[in-house]
N, C-alpha and C positions, 0 to 999 in steps of 0.2 A: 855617599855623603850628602845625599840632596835633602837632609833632615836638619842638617846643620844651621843655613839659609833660615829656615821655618820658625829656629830656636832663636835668632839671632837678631831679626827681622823686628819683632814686636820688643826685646831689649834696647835696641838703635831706635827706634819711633816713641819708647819712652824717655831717653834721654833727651833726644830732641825736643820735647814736650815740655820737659823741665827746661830746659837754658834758655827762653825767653824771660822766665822767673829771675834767675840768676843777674842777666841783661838789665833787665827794669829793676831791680836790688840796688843794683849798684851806682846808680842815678840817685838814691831817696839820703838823705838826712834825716836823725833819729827824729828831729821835729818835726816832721811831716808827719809821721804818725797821733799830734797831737789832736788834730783836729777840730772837734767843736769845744776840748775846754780851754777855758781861756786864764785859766789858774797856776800857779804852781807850785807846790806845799815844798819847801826847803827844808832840810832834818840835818844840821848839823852835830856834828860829836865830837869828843875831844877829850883826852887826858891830860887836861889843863885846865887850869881855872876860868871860870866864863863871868862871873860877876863878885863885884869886891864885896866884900863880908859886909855885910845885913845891906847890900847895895841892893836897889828898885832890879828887879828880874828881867826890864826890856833894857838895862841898858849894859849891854856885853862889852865887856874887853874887849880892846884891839886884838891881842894878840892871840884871844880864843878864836876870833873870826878870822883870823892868818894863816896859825896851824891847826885849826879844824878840819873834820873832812865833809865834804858833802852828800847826803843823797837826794835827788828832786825826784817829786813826782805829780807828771801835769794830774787836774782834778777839774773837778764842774764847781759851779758857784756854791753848788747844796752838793754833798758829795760824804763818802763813807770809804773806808776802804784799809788795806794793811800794804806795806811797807817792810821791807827787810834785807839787810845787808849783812855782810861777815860779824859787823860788831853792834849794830841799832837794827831793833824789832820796832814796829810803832803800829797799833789799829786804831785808826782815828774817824773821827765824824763832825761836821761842823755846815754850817749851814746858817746865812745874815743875816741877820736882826734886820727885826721890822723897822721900814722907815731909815736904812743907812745902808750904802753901797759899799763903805769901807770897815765895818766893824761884822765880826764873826761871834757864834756859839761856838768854840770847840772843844769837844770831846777825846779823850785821848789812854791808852795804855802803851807805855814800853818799856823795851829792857836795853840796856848798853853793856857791853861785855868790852871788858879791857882785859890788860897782863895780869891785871891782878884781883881780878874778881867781875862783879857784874852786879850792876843797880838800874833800878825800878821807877815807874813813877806812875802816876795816873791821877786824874782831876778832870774839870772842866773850868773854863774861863775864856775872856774874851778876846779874840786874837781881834789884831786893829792889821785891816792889810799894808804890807810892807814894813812894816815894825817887826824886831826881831824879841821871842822870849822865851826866857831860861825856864824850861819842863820840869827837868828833877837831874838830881848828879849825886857823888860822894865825894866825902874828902876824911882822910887819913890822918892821921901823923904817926908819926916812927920813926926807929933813929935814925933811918937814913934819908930824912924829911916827911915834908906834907906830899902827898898825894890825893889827886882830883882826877873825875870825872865827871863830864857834864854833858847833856844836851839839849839843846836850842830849836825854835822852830820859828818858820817864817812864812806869812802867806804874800804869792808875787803876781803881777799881770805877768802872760808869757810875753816877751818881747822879740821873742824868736832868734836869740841868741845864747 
């Protein structure tokens, strides 16, 4: 059996090898991995109403910002990138206007999948940092009422919480 040892040997030195990884893991906060950006593109969704009928696009319901769901993702100042969750797709690009640290270009595609189907939206316009605004959604009616789906976005400093 002195073959056994031989097999076993370099198994045991690679496990050891990993668990200092594991060790350092579990010390880190997902925002540690943020690093140099200093952004962070907020995509809310919701099957509920986000803004009152022919109401201004940045100025959302309370109660879509309540029961919404979230997804973040940290970004650069000029930045590009896709996004995707169980129910919101989104590939986005944007990047600040000359001459102003809080006003953006951005570019945008995505889709929102609800119970009851899935909408679209896509454009370009000017996202103002930390203002929230209504993308694209649907709304229904039928006899067992209105149905809505909508989604929001938002550009934030990270604050590191």
């Amino acid at each position: 059996m002195p073959m056994m040892p031989r097999i076993l040997l370099p198994l045991f030195l690679t496990g050891l090898s990993v668990l200092p990884a594991f060790t350092l893991a579990e010390n880190a906060t997902p925002e540690a991995y943020i690093g140099s950006k200093h952004l962070v593109l907020e995509i809310r969704h919701c099957e509920c109403e986000a803004v009152k009928p022919n109401g201004h696009p940045s100025v959302l319901l309370s109660d879509f910002l309540q029961e919404s769901s979230v997804v973040k993702t940290a970004v650069f100042t000029e930045d590009n990138g896709f996004v995707a969750s169980d129910y919101v797709t989104m590939g986005y690009e944007f990047s600040p206007i000359k001459d102003s640290s809080d006003t953006f270009s951005f570019n945008y595609t995505g889709t929102h999948t609800t119970s009851s189907g899935q909408s679209s939206g896509s454009g370009e316009l000017l996202l103002e940092k930390g203002q929230w605004v209504h993308l694209f959604g649907s709304h229904h009616e039928s006899t067992s009422g209105a149905r809505h789906a909508n989604v929001a976005v938002r550009l934030v400093e990270f604050d590191g919480s």
